[in-house]
N, C-alpha and C positions, 0 to 999 in steps of 0.2 A: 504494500500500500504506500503508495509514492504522494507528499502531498506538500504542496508550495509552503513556501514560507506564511503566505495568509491566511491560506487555509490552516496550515498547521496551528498558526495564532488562535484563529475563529471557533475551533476545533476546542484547543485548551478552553478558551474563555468559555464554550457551552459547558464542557465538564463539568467547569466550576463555579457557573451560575447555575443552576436546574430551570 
């Protein structure tokens, strides 16, 4: 699973809000 730098960002920050 290859994912951009903003995705990667977008990604963390849903984890971490619900």
């Amino acid at each position: 699973m290859k994912l951009t730098l903003k995705q990667s960002k977008a990604t963390k920050h849903d984890l971490s809000n619900p």
